[in-house]
HTML snippet that shows the backbone in 3Dmol.js (N, CA, C, O; Angstrom):
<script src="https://3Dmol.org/build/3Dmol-min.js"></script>
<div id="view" style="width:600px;height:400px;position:relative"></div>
<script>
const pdb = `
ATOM      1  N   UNK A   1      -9.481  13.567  -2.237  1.00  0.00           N
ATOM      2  CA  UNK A   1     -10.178  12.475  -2.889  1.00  0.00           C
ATOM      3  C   UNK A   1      -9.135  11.517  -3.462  1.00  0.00           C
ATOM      4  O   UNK A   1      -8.272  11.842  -4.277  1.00  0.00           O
ATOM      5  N   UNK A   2      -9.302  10.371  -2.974  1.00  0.00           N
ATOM      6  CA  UNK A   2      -8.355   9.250  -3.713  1.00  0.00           C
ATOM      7  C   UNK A   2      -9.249   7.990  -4.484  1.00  0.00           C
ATOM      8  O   UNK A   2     -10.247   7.682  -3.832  1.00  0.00           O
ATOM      9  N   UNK A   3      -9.038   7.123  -5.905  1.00  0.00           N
ATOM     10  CA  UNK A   3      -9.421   5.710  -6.212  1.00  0.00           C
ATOM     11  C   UNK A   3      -9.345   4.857  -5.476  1.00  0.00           C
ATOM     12  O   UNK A   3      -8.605   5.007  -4.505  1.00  0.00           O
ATOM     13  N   UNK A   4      -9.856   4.000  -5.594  1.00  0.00           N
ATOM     14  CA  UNK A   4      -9.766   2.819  -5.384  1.00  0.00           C
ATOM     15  C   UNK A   4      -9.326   1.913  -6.744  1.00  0.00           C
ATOM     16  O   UNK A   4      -9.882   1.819  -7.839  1.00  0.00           O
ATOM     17  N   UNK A   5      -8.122   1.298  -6.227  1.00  0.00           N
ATOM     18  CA  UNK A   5      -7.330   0.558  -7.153  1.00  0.00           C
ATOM     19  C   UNK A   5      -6.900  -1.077  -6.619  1.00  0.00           C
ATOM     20  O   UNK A   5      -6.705  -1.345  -5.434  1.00  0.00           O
ATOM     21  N   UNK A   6      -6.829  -1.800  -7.427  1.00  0.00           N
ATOM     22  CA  UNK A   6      -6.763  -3.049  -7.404  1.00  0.00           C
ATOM     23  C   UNK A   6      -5.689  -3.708  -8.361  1.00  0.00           C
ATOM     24  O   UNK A   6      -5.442  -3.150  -9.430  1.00  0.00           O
ATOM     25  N   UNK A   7      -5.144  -4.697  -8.064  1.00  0.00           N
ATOM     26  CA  UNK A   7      -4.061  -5.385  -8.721  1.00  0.00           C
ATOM     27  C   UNK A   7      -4.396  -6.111 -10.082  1.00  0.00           C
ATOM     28  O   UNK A   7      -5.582  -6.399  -9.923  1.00  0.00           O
ATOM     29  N   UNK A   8      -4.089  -6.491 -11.116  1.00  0.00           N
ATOM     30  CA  UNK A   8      -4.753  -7.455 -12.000  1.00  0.00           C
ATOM     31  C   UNK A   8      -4.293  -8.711 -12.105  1.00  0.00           C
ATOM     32  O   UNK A   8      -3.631  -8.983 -13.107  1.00  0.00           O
ATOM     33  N   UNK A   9      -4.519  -9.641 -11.197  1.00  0.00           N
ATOM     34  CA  UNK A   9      -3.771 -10.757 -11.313  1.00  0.00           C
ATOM     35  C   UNK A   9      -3.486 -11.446 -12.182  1.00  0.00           C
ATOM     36  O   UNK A   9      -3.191 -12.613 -11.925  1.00  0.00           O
ATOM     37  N   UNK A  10      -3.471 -10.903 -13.723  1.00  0.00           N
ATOM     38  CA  UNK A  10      -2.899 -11.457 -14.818  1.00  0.00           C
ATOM     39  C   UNK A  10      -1.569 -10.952 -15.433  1.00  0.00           C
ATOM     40  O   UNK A  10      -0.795 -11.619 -16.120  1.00  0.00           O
ATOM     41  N   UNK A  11      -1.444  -9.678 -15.068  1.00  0.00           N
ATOM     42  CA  UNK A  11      -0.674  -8.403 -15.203  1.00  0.00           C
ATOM     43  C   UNK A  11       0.194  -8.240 -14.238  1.00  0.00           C
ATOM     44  O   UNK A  11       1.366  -8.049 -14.563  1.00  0.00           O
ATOM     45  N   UNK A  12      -0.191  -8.278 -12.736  1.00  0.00           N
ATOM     46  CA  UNK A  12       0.137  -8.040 -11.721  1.00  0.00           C
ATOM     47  C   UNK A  12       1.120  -6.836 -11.286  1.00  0.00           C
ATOM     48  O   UNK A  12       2.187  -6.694 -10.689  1.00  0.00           O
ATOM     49  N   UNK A  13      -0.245  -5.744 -12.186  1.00  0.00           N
ATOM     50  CA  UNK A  13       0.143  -4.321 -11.964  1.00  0.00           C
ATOM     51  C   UNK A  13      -1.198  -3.555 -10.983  1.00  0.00           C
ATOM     52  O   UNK A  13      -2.150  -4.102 -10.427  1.00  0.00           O
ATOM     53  N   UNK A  14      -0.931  -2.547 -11.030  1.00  0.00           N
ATOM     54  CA  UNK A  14      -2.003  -1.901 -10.360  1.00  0.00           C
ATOM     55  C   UNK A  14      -2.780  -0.942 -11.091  1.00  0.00           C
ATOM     56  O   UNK A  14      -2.348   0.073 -11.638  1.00  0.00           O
ATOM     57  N   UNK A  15      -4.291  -1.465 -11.042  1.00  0.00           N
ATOM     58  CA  UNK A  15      -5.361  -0.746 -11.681  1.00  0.00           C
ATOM     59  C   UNK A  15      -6.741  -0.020 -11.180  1.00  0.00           C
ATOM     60  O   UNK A  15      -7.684  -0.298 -10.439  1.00  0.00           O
ATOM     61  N   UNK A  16      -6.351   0.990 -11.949  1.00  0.00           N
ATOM     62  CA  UNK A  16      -7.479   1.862 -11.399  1.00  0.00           C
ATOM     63  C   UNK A  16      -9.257   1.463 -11.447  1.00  0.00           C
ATOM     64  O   UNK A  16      -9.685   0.812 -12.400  1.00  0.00           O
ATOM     65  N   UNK A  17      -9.995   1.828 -10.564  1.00  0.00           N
ATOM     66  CA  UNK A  17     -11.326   1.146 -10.409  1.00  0.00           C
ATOM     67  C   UNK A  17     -12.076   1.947 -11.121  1.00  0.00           C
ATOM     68  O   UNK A  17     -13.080   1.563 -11.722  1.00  0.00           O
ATOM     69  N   UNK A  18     -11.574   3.336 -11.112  1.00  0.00           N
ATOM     70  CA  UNK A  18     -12.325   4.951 -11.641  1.00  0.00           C
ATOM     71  C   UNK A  18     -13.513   5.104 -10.723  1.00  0.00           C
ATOM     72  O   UNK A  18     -14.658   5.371 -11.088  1.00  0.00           O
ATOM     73  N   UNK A  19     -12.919   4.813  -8.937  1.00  0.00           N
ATOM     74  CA  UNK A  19     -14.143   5.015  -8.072  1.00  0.00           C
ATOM     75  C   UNK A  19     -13.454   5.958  -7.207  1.00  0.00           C
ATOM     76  O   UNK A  19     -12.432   5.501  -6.696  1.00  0.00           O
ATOM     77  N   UNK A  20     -13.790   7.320  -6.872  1.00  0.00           N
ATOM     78  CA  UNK A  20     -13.554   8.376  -6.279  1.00  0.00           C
ATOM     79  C   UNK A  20     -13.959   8.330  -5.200  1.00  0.00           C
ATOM     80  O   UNK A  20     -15.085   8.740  -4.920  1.00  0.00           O
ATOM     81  N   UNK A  21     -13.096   7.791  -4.281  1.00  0.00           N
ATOM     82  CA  UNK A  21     -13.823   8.128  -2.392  1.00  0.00           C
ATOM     83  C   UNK A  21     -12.548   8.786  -1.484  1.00  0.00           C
ATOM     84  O   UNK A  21     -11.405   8.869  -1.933  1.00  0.00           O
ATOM     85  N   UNK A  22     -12.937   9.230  -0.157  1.00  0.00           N
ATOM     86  CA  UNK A  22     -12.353   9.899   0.637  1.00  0.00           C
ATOM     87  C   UNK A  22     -11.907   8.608   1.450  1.00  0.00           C
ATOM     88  O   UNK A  22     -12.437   7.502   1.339  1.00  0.00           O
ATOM     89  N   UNK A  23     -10.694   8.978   2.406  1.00  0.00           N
ATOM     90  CA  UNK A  23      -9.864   7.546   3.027  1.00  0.00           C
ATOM     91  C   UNK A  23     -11.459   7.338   3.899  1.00  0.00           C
ATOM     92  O   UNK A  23     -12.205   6.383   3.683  1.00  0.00           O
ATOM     93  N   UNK A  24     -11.774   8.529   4.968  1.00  0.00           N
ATOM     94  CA  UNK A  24     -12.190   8.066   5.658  1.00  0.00           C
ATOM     95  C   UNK A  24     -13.801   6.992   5.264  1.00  0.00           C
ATOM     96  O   UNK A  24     -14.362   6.215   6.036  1.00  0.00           O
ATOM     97  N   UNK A  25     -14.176   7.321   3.866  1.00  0.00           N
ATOM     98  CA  UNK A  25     -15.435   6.286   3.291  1.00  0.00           C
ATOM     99  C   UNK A  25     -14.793   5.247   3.613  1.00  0.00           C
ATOM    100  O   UNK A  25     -15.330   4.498   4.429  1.00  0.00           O
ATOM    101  N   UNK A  26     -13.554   4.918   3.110  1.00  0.00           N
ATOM    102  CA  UNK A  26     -12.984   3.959   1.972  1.00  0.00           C
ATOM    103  C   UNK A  26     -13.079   3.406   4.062  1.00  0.00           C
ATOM    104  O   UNK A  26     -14.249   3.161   4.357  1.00  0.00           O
ATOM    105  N   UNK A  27     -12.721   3.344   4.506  1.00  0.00           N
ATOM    106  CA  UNK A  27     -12.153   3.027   5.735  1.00  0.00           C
ATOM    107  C   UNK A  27     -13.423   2.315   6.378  1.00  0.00           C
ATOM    108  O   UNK A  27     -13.366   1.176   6.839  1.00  0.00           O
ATOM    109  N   UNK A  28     -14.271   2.890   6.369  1.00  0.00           N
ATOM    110  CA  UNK A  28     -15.842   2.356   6.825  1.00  0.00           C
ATOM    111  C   UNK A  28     -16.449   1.464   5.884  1.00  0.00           C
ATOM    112  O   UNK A  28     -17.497   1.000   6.333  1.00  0.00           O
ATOM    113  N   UNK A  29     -16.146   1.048   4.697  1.00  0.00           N
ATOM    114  CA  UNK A  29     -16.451   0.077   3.726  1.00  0.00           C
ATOM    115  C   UNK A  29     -16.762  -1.341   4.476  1.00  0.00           C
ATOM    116  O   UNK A  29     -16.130  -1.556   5.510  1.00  0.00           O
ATOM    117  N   UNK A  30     -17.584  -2.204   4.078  1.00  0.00           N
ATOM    118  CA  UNK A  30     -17.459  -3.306   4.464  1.00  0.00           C
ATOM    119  C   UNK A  30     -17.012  -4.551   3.809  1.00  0.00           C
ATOM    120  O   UNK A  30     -17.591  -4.775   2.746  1.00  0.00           O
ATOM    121  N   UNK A  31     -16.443  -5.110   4.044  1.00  0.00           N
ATOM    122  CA  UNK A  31     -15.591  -6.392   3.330  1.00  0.00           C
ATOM    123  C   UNK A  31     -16.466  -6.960   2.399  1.00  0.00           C
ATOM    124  O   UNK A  31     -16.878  -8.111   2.543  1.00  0.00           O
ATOM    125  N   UNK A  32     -16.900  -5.994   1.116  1.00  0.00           N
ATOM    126  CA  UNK A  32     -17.954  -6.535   0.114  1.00  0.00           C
ATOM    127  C   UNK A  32     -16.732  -6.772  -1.404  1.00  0.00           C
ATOM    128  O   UNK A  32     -15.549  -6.449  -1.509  1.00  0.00           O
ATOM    129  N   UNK A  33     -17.660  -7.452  -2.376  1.00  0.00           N
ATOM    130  CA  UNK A  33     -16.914  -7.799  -3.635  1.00  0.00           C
ATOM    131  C   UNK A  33     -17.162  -6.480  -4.196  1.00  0.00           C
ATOM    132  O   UNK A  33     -17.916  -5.591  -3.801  1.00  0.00           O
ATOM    133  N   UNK A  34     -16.443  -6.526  -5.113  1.00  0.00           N
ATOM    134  CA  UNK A  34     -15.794  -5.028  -6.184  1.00  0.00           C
ATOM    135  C   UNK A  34     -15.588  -5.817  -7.103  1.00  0.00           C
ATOM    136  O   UNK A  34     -14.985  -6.880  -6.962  1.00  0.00           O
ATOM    137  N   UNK A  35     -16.198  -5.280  -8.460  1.00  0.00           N
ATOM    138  CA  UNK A  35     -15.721  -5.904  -9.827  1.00  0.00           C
ATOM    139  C   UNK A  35     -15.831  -4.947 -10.951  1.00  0.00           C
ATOM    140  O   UNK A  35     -16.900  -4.542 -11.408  1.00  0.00           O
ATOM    141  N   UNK A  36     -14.814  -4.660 -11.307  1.00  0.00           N
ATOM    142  CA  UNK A  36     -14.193  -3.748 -12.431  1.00  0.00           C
ATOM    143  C   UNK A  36     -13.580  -4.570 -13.688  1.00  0.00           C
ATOM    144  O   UNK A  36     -13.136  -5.700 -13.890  1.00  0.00           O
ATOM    145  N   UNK A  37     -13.804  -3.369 -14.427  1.00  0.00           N
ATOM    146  CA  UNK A  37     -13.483  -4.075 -16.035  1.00  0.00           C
ATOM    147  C   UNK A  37     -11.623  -3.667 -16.025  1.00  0.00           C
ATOM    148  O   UNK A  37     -11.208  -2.594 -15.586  1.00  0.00           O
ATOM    149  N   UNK A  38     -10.838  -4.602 -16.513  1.00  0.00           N
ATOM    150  CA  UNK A  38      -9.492  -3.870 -16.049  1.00  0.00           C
ATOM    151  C   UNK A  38      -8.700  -3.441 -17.559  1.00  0.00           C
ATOM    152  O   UNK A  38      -8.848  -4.281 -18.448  1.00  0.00           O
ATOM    153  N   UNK A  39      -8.128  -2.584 -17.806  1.00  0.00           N
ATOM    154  CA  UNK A  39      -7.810  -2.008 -18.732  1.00  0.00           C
ATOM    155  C   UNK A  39      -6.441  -2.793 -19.484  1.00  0.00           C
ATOM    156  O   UNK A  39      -6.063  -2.809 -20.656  1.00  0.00           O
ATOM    157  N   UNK A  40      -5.956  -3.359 -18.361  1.00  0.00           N
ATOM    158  CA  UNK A  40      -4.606  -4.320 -18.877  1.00  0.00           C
ATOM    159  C   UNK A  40      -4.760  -5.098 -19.735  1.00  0.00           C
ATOM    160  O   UNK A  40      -4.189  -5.080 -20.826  1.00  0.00           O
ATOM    161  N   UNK A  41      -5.695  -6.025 -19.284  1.00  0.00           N
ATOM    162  CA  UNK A  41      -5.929  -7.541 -19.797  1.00  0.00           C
ATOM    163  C   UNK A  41      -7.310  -7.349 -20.481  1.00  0.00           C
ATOM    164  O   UNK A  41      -7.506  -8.276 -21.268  1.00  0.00           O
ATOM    165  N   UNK A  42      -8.223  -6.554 -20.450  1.00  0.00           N
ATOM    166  CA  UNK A  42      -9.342  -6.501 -20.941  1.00  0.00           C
ATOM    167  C   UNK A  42     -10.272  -6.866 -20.020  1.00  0.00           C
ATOM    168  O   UNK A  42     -11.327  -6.231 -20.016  1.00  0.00           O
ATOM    169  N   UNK A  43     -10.034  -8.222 -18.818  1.00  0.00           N
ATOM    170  CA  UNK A  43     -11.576  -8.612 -18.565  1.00  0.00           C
ATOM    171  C   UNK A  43     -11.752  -8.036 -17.340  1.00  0.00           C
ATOM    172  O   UNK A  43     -11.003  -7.184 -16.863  1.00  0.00           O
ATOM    173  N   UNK A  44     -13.427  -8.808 -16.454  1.00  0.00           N
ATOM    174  CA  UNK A  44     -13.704  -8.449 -15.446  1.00  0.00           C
ATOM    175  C   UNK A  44     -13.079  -9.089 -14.174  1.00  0.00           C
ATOM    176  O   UNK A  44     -13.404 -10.242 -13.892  1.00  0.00           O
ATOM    177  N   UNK A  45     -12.220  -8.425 -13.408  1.00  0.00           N
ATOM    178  CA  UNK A  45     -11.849  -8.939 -12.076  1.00  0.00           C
ATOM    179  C   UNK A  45     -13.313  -8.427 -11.058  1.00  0.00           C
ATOM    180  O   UNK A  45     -14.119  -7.498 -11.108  1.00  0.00           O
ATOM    181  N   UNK A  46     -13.058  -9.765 -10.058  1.00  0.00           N
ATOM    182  CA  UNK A  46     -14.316  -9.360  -8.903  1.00  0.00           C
ATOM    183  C   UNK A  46     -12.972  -9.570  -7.812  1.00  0.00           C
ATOM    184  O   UNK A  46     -12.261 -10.541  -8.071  1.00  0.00           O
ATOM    185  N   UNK A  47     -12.660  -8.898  -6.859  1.00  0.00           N
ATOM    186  CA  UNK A  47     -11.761  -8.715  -5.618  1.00  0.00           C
ATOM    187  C   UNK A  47     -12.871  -8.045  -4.480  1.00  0.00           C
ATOM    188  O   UNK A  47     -13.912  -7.405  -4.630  1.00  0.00           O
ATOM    189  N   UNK A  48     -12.172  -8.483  -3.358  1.00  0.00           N
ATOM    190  CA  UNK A  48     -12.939  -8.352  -1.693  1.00  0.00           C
ATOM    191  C   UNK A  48     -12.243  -6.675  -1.839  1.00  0.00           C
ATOM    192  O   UNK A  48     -11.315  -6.307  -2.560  1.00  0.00           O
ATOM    193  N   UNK A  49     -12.840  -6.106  -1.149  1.00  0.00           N
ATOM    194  CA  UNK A  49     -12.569  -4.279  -0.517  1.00  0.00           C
ATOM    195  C   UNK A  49     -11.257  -4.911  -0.132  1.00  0.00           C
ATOM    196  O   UNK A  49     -10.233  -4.707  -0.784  1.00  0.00           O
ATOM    197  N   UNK A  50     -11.298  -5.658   0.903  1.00  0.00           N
ATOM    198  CA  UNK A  50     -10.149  -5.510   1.746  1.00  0.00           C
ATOM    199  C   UNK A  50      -8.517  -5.885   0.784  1.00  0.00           C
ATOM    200  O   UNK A  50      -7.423  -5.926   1.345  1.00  0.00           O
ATOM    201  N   UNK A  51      -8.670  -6.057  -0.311  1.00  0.00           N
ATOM    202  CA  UNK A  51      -7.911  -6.288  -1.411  1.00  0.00           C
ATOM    203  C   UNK A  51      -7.620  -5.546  -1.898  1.00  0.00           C
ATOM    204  O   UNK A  51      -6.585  -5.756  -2.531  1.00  0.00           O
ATOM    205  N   UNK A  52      -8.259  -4.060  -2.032  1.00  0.00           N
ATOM    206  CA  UNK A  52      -8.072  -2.691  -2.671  1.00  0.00           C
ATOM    207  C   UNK A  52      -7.441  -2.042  -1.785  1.00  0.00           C
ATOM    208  O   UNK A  52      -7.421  -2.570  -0.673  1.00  0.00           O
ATOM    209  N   UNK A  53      -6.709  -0.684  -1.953  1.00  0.00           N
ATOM    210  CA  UNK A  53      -6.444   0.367  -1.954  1.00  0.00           C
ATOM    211  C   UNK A  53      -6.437   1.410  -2.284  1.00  0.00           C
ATOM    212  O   UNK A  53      -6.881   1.466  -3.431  1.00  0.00           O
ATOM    213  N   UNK A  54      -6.063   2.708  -1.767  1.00  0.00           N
ATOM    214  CA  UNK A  54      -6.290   4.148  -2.343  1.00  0.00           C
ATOM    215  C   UNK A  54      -5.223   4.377  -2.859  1.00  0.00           C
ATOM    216  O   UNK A  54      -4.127   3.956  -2.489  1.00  0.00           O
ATOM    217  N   UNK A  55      -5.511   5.212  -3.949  1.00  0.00           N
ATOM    218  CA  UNK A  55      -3.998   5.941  -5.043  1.00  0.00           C
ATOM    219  C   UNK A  55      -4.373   7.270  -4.590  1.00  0.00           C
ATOM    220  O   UNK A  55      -5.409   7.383  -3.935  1.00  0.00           O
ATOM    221  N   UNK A  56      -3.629   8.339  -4.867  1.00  0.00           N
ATOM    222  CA  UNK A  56      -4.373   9.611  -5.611  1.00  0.00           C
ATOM    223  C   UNK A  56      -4.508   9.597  -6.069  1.00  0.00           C
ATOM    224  O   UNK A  56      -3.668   8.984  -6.728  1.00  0.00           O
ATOM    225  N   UNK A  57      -5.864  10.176  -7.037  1.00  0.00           N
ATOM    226  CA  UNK A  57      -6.283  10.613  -8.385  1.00  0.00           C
ATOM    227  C   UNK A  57      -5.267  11.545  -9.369  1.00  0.00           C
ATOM    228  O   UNK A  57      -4.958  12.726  -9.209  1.00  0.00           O
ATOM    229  N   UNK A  58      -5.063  11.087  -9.895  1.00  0.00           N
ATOM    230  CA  UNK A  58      -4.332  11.959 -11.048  1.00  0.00           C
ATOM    231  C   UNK A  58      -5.136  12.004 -12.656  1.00  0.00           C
ATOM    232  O   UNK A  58      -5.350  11.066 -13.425  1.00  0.00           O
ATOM    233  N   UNK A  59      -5.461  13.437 -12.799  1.00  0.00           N
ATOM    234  CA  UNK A  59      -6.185  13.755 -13.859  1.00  0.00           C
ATOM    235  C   UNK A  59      -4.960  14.138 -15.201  1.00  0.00           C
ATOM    236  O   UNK A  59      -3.843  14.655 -15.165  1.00  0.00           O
ATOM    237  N   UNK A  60      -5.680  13.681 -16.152  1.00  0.00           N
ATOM    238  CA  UNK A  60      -4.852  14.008 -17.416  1.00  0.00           C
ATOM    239  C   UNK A  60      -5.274  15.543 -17.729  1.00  0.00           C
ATOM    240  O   UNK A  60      -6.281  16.017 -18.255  1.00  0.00           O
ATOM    241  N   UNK A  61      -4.114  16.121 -17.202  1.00  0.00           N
ATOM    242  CA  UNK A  61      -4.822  17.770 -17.694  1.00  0.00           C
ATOM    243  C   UNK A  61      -4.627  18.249 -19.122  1.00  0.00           C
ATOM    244  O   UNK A  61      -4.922  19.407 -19.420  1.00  0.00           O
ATOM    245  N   UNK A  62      -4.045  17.226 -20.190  1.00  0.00           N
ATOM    246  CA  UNK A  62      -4.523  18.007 -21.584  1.00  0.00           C
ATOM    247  C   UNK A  62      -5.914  17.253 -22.428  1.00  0.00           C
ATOM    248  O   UNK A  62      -6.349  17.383 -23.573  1.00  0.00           O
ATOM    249  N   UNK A  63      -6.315  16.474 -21.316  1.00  0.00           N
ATOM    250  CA  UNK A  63      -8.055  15.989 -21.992  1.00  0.00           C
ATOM    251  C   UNK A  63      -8.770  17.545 -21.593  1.00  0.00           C
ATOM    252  O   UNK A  63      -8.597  18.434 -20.759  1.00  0.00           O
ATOM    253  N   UNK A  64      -9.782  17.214 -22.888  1.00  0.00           N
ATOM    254  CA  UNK A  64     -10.678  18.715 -23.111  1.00  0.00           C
ATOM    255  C   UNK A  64      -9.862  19.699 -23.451  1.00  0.00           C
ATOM    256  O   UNK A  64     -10.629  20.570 -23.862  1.00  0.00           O
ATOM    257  N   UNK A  65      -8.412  20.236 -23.562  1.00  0.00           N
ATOM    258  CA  UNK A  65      -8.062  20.980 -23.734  1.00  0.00           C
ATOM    259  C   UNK A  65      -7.625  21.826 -24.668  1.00  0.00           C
ATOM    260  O   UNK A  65      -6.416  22.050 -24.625  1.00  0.00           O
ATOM    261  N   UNK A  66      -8.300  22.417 -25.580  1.00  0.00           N
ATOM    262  CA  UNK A  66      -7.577  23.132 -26.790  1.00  0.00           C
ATOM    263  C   UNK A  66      -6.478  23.108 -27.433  1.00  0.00           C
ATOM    264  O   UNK A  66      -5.580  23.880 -27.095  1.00  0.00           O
ATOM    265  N   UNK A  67      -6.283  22.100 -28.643  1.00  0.00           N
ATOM    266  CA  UNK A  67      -4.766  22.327 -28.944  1.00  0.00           C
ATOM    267  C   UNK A  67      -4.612  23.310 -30.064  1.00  0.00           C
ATOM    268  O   UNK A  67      -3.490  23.628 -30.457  1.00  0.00           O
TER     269      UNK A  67
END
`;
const viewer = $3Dmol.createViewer("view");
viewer.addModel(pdb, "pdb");
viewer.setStyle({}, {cartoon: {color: "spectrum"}});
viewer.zoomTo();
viewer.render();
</script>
């Protein structure tokens, strides 16, 4: 399972969408808008699919965890 991540063109870093798909979904997608709230800058970017990419997911493994 990999995100879908997108650039923030204010930042012009790379940000996570917090949308969990497999390459081969992500691959069959159709050239639709995506709009996520972005964590950098605060606001809403709208970007085409074909503008995104997959990361791996990387989980914070000491959330939930007993200290």
């Amino acid at each position: 399972m990999k995100v879908v991540t997108v650039r923030c063109p204010y930042r012009g870093r790379a940000v996570s969408t917090g949308i969990e798909i497999e390459d081969a979904e992500f691959a069959r997608l159709p050239d639709t808008l995506l709009v996520t709230r972005c964590p950098l800058c605060g606001l809403e970017h709208v970007v085409w699919t074909s503008e995104a990419w997959l990361e791996p997911v990387r989980y914070d493994r000491s959330a939930g965890e007993p200290t």
